[in-house]
C-alpha positions in Angstrom: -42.6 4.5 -73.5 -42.8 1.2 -72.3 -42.1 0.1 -68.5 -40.5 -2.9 -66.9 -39.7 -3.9 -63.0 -36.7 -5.2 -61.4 -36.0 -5.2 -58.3 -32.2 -4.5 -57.1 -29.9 -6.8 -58.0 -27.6 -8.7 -60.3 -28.5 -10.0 -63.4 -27.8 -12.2 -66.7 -29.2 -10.0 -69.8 -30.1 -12.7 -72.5 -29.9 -10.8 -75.6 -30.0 -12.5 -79.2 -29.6 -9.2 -81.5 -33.4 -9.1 -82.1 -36.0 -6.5 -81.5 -37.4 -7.5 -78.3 -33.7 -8.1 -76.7 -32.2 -4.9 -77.9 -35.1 -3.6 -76.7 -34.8 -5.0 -73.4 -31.1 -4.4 -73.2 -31.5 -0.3 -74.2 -34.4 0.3 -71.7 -32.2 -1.5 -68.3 -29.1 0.7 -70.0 -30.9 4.0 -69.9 -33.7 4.3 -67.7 -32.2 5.9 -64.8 -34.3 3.4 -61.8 -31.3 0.8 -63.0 -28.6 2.7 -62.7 -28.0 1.0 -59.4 -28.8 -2.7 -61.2 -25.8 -5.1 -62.5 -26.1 -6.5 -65.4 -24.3 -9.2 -67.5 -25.1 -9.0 -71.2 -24.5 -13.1 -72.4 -25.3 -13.9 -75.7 -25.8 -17.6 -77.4 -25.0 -18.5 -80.9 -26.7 -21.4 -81.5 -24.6 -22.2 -84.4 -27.6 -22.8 -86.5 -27.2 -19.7 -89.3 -24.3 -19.0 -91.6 -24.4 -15.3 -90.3 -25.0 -15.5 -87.1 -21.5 -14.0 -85.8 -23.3 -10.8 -87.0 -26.0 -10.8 -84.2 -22.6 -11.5 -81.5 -21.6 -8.6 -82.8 -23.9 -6.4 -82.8 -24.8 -7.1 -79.4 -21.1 -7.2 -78.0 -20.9 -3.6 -79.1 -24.3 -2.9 -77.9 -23.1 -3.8 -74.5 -19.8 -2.0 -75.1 -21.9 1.2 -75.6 -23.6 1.0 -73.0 -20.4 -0.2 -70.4 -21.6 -3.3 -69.8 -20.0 -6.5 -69.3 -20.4 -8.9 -72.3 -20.3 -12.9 -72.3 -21.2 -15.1 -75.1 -20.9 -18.7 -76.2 -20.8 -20.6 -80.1 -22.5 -23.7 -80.4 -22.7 -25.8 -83.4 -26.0 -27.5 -83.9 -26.1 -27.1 -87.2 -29.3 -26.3 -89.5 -31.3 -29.0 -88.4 -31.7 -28.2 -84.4 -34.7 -27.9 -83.2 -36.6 -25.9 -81.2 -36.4 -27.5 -78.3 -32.2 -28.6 -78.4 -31.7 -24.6 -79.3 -33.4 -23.4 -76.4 -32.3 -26.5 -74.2 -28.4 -25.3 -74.8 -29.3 -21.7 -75.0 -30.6 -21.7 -71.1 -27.6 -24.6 -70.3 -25.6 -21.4 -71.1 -27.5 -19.1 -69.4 -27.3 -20.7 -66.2 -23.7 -21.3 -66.4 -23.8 -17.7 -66.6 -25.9 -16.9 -63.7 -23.8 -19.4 -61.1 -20.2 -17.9 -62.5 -20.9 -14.6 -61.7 -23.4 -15.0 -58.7 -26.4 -13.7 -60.2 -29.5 -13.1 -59.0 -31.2 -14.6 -62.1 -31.7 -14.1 -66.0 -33.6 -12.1 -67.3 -35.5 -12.6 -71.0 -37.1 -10.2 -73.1 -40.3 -12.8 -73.4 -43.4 -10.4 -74.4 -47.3 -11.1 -74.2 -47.1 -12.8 -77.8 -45.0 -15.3 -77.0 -47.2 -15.7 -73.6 -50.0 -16.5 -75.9 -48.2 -18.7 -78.3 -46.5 -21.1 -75.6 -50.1 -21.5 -74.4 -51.3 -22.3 -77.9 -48.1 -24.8 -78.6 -48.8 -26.3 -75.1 -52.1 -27.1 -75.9 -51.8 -28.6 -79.0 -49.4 -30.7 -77.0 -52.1 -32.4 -74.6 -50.2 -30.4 -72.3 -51.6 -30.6 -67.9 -52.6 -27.2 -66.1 -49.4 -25.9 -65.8 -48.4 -25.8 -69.5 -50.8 -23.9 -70.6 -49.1 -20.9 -68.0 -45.3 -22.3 -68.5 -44.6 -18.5 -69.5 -43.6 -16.6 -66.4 -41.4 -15.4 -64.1 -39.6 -17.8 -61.2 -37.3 -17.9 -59.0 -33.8 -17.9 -61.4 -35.9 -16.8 -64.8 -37.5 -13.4 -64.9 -39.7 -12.1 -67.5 -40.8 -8.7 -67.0 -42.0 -7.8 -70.5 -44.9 -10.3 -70.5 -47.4 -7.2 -70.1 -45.8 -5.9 -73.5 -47.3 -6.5 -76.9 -44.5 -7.3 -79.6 -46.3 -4.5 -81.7 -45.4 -2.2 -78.4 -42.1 -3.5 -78.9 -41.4 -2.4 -82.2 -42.8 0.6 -81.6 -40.8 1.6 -78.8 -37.6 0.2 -80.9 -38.5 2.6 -83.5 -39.1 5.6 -81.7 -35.2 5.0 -79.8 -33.7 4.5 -83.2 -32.4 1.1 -82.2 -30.7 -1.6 -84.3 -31.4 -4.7 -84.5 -31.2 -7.9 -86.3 -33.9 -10.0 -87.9 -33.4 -14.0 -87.6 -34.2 -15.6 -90.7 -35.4 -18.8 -89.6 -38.5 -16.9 -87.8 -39.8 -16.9 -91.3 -39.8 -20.7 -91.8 -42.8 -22.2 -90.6 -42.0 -25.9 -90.6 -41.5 -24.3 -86.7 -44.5 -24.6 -84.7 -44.4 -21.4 -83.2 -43.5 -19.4 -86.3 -46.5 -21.0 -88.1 -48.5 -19.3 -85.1 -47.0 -16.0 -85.2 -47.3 -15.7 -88.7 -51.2 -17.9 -89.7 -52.7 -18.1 -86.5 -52.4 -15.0 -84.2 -52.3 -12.6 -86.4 -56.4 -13.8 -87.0 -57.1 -13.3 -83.6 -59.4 -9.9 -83.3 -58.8 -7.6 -80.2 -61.1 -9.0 -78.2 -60.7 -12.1 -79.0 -56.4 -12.1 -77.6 -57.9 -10.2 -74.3 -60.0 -13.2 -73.7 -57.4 -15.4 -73.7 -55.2 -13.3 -72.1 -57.6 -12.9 -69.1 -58.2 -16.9 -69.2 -54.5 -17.4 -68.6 -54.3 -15.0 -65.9 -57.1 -17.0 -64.4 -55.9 -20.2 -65.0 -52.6 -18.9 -63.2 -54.7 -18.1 -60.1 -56.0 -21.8 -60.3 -52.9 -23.1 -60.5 -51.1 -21.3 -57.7 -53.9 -22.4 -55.2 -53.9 -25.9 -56.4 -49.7 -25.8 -55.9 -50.6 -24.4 -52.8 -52.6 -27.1 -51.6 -50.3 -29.8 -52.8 -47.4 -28.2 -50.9 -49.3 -27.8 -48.0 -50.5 -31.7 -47.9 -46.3 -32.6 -48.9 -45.5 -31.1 -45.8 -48.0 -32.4 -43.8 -47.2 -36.0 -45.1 -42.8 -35.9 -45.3 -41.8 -37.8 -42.3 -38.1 -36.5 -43.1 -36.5 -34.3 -45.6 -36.6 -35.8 -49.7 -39.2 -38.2 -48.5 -43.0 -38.5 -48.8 -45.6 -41.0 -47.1 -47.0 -44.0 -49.4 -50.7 -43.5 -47.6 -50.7 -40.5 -49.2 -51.0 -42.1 -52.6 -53.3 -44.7 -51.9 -56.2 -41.5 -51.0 -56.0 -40.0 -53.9 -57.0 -41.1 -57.1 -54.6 -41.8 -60.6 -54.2 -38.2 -62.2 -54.5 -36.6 -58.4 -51.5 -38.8 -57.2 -49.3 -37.6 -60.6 -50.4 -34.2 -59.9 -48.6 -34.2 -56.4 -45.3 -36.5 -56.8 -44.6 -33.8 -59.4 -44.9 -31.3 -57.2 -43.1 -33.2 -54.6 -40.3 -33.7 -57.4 -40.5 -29.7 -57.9 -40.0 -28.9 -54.4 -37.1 -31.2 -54.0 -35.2 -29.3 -56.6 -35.7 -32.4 -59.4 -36.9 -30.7 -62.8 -35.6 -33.0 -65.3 -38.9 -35.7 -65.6 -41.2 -36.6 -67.9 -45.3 -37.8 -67.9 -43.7 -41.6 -68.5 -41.4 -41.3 -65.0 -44.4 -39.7 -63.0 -47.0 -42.5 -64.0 -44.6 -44.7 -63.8 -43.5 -44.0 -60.1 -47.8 -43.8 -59.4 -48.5 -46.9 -60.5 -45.0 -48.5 -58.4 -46.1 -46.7 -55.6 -49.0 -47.4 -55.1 -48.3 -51.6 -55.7 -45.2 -52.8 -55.8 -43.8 -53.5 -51.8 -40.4 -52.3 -52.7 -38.7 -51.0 -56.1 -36.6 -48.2 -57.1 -37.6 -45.3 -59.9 -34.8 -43.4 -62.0 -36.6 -40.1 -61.9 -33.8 -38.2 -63.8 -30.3 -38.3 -65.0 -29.2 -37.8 -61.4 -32.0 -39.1 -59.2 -33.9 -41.7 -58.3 -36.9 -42.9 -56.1 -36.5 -45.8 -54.5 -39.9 -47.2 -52.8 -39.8 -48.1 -49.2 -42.4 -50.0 -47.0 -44.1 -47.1 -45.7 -42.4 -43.7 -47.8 -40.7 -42.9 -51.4 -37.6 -41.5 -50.5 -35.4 -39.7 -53.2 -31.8 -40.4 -53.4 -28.8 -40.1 -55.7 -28.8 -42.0 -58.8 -25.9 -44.7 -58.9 -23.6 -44.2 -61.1 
C-alpha cells in the first residue's frame, strides 16, 4: 500500500487515464482519511492522439464510479505540440478549473521519477538553482506522490486491479524526457538514484534559505508596496542582483519572465537614470530615480 497526505480541503484531481493518475484518483476515492476531502476530477485532451477520446472516457466513468464530479476540456494542438505548449495549455486548464470552483489547489500524480527527470532536463538546460528542484509542491500545485517510485506505482495499480491507459507518444523519444525514462534512468543503480535523490533534497534546503534571505533583504529594502530600492542593486554584484529581482518578481505575484527580461532589467537598473522594462504580458517595470516600481503594462 502506498500513502499520500492532504490536508482538508477542496481540490482539482488532474487525471490523464494513465497509471500514476488512476492511481492517484482510486487511492483519494477509497482511502477512508478523504472521505471528508472534495474533489474535482478535470481531465485535458491535448488533442494531440487520434484516440485520445478513449482516455476522457475512461476517466469520466472512473469518476462516475467513484461519485465524483468530472470536468474536462479538448484542445487541438495537433501531432506536433510540444512538450512544453501541451503542458502550458494543460495547467491553463487546470487553473481555470481551480478559480471556477474555488479550489484549494490541484493536485498531480507527479512521482519520484519524474522528480529525478525534471532535474536531469533542467540541467541539461543550463538551468539556475531553482530548476534543478522545480518539482514540488506550492501554494496552488500539490504533489504528494513525489516520495513514490513509478515501479511502486505500478505495483500498487496492479494489486487494486485498476485500468488504465497507456499514451503512446511516451514511447517516442524525439521527447527529451521519454529518452530519459527509457536510455538514461533506467542505468542508474540503486545507489546511484538515492544519491541524487538526497542531493536534491539538499539542494532544496539551500534554496529555501537563500529565498529566505532574499525575501528578508526585499522587505527590508521596499519603500512601498510593488516597489524595490535601486541601492539595493548597486551592492550586489551581476548574477546576485538577477537572483533577487526574480524573487522580487515572484513575491509580487509576476511568474511569466524569462533570463533575457531579468538581465535585462539588471543591467537598466543599475545604469540607465530612468527607463521602463516589459517584465511580462501584463507588467512592466518602469525605473525611477531612486526605486523600480512595477505597474500595469499599457495596453
Amino acid at each position: 500500500m502506498i500513502q499520500i497526505e492532504l490536508v482538508k480541503g477542496t481540490y482539482v484531481l488532474a487525471v490523464s487515464g494513465g497509471v500514476d493518475s488512476v492511481a492517484l484518483l482510486h487511492l483519494v476515492a477509497t482511502q477512508p482519511e478523504y472521505k471528508s476531502h472534495t474533489f474535482i476530477v478535470a481531465h485535458f485532451d491535448h488533442g494531440i492522439r487520434s484516440d485520445s477520446s478513449l482516455d476522457r472516457q475512461l476517466v469520466q466513468d472512473s469518476a462516475k464510479k467513484y461519485s465524483l464530479q468530472f470536468v474536462y476540456n479538448i484542445a487541438k494542438l495537433g501531432a506536433g505540440a510540444s512538450e512544453e505548449q501541451a503542458r502550458k495549455e494543460r495547467y491553463k486548464f487546470l487553473h481555470t478549473v481551480r478559480r471556477a470552483c474555488n479550489a484549494d489547489a490541484i493536485v498531480t500524480a507527479h512521482h519520484q521519477d519524474d522528480r529525478i527527470e525534471t532535474a536531469f532536463i533542467n540541467i541539461q538546460r543550463g538551468t539556475g538553482r531553482r530548476g534543478i528542484t522545480s518539482l514540488r509542491s506550492t501554494n496552488d500545485i500539490v504533489r504528494p506522490m513525489l516520495h513514490i517510485s513509478k515501479k511502486q506505482i505500478i505495483d500498487y495499480a496492479q494489486s487494486q486491479n485498476l485500468t488504465w491507459r497507456e499514451d503512446s507518444t511516451n514511447d517516442d523519444t524525439k521527447y527529451v524526457r521519454n529518452h530519459l525514462r527509457k536510455n538514461i534512468l533506467p542505468k542508474l543503480t540503486r545507489t546511484q538514484r538515492k544519491d541524487f535523490l538526497d542531493l536534491l533534497d539538499r539542494t532544496q534546503l539551500i534554496n529555501d534559505d537563500i529565498d529566505a534571505m532574499m525575501i528578508n533583504i526585499i522587505h527590508a529594502n521596499s519603500p512601498r508596496p510593488g516597489a524595490l530600492s535601486r541601492h539595493i542593486l548597486y551592492m550586489l554584484d551581476h548574477e546576485e542582483a538577477c537572483e533577487l529581482l526574480a524573487t522580487w518578481l515572484r513575491c509580487n505575484n509576476v511568474r511569466r519572465f524569462n533570463k533575457k527580461n531579468i538581465e535585462q532589467l539588471v543591467v537598466y537598473g543599475k545604469t540607465l537614470p530612468r527607463g521602463v522594462v516589459a517584465i511580462s504580458d501584463a507588467k512592466k517595470v518602469t525605473i525611477q530615480r531612486r526605486t523600480l516600481a512595477l505597474e500595469p503594462l499599457d495596453r
